[in-house]
N, C-alpha and C positions, 0 to 999 in steps of 0.2 A: 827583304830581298827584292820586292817590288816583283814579283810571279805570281801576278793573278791580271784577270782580265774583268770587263763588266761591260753591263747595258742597261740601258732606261729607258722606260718605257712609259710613254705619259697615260692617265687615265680621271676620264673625266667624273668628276664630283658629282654632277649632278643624274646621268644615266649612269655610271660604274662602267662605260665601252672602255674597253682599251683602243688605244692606238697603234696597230699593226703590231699587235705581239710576237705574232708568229715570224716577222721578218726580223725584228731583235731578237730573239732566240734564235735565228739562225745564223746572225753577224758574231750573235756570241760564241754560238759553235766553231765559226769560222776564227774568231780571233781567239781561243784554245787550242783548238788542232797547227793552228801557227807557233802559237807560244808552248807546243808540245804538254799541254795539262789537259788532262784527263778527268771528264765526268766522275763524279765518285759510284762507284759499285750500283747503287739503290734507284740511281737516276742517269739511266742508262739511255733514254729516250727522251726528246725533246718534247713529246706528252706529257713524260712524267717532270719535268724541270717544268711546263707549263702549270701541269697540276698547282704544283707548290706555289708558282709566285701568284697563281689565282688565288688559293685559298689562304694567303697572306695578304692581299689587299683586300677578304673579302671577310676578314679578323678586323683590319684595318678600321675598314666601314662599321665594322659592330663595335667597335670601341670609341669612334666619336661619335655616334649616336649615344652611347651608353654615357659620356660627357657633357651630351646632350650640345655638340659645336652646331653651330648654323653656315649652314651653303649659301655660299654668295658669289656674286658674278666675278668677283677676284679670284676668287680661291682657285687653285691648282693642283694638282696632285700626280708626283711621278713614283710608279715600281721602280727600284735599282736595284738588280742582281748582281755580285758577284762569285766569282770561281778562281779559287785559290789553287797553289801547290799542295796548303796541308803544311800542317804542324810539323816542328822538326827542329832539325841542327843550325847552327848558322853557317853554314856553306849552300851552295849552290844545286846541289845534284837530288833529283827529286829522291831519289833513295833513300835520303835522310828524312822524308816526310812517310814518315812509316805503316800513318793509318787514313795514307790516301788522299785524294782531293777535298778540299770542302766548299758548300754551296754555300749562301747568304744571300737573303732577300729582307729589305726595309722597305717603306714605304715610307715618302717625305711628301707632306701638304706643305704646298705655301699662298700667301694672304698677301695680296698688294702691299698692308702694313710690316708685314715680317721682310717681303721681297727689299724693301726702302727704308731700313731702320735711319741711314744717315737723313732721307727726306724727312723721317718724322720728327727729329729731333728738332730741324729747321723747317717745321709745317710747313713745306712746298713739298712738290711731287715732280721728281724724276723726268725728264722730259721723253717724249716716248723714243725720239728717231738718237742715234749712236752717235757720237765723234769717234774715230778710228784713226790708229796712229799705226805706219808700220813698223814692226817690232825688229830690234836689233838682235833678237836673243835667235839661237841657232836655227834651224829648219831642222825638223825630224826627217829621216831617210826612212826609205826603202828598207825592212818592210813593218820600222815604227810609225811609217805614218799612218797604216794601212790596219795593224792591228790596236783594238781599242784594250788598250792598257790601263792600269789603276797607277803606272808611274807617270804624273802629271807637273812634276815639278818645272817641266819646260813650261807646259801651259801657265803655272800658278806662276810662273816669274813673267811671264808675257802681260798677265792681267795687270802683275804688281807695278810693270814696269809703264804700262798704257797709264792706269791712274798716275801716277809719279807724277807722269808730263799732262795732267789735266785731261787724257780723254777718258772714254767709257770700254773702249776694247781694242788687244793689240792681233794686227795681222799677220801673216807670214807673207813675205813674197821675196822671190827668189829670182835671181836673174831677169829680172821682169813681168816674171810669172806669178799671177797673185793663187796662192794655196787655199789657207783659210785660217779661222780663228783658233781660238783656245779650245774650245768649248761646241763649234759651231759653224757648218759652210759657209762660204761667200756666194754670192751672185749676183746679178746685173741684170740689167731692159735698158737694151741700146735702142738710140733714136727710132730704130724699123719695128719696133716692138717684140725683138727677139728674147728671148729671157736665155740667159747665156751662166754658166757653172764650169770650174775648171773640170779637166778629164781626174777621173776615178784612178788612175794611176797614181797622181800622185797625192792624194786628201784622201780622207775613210768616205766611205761610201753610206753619206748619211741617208737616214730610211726616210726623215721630213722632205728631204731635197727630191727622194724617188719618185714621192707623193706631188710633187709640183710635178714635176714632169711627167708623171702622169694625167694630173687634172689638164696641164696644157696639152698636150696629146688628146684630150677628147675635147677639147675648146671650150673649156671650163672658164676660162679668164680674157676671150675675146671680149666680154664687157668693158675690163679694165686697160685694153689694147695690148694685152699680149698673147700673139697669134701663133709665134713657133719656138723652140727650143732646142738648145745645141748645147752639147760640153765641146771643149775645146783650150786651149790656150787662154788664157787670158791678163792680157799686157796691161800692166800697173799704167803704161804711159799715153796707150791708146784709148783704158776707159777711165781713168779717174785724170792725168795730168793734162791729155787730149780732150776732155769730157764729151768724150763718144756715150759714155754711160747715163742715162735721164735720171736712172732709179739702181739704186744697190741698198744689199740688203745681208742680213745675217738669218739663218735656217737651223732650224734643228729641235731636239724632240724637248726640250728645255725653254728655251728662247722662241719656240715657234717661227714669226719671220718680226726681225724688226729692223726697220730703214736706217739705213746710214744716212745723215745729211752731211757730215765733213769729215774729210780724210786728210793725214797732215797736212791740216788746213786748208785744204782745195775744198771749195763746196761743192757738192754733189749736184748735179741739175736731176729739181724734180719737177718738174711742169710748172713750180709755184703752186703745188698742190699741200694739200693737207697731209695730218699723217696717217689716215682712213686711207 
């Protein structure tokens, strides 16, 4: 029935730190209490939903040590929790899920070589910065774009349809206004060194993107010349077809941040810089 919700939460291989767990568990609360599902009986408290996805990554970590894997600068590793309706009927009404919510947590490592199976087969590697193509497939409304659902099939035909036409990832944009990925926010550093994101209205409100805007808010990134930050509007035609835009880029707790260099076909001005 596609009634359940989720979040991921990345965590690092080498210290075991999560990355803002506690703000993914609260997006996750929030997109439940949206999708009307209900915590099950036993994990009534966002401590105790913590509890468990700690003490399943922390199974995780004792079972590739026990396989004896080795840590490497590639390696990645994200929590993915989700929260279902509950077993049941094939109709709609939670009613029919008769013993409740159910919780689920996995843990997925991935390895530069797993991330690039098609690179390894043609020994080359993946180039780091994106091609972006905008996507023809519908925009999510109001208030799907907003809750993080486990029905992804917009997204999976967005991706299917980006590769089709030769790029790496498809965009949403809407009346002018660029949304964001499948998978992943959009955003920008116009010529003044603004680092610019659409408004939270209408894209979910990712916790990587908070994290920029946060480090810009303390002047974390005046090294790299970006000095301020705004959400706002943002016109397909003023920063990618105008190339108002120097630098865009994709965000999120998966993909981290990586550069777009071309977008249906317009290249992206990036100072002629590297992709460091």
């Amino acid at each position: 029935r596609g009634h359940a919700v989720f979040d991921t939460v990345s965590v690092d291989v080498k210290t075991k730190v999560f990355q803002d767990l506690g703000v993914h568990l609260e997006r996750l609360a929030t997109s439940a209490s949206m999708a009307f599902i209900p915590f099950p009986k036993r994990l009534q408290s966002l401590e105790l939903v913590e509890k468990v996805v700690k003490e399943t990554v922390r199974c995780a970590f004792e079972e590739r040590e026990r396989r004896g894997f080795v840590t490497s600068s590639e390696s990645s590793m994200q929590a993915r929790f989700y929260l279902c309706a509950g077993v049941g009927g094939f109709s709609l009404s939670l009613k029919e899920c008769t013993e409740g919510s159910t919780f689920y947590c996995v843990v997925i490592e991935r390895t530069k070589e797993n991330q690039t199976s098609d690179a390894r087969k043609t020994k080359s590697v993946k180039p780091k910065a994106f091609s972006a193509r905008t996507t023809p497939i519908a925009v999510k409304n109001k208030p799907f774009s907003t809750i993080k659902s486990t029905n992804y099939l917009q997204n999976a035909m967005i991706q299917n349809d980006a590769e089709t036409h030769d790029a790496d990832v498809g965009i949403w944009v809407s009346n002018d206004k660029v949304l964001e990925g499948p998978s992943a926010n959009v955003a920008f550093v116009d010529e003044r060194g603004v680092f610019i994101a659409p408004k939270i209205d209408d894209v979910l409100d990712g916790v990587t993107m908070r994290r920029c805007f946060e480090f810009i808010e303390k002047g974390l990134l005046k090294d790299v010349g970006v000095i301020e930050c705004e959400r706002r509007d943002c016109s397909f035609r003023e920063l990618i077809l105008d190339k108002r835009a120097k630098e865009c880029m994709m965000i999120g707790s998966v993909v981290q941040c990586v550069p777009i260099e071309k977008w249906d076909n317009v290249d992206i001005n990036r100072d002629g810089g590297d992709d460091e």
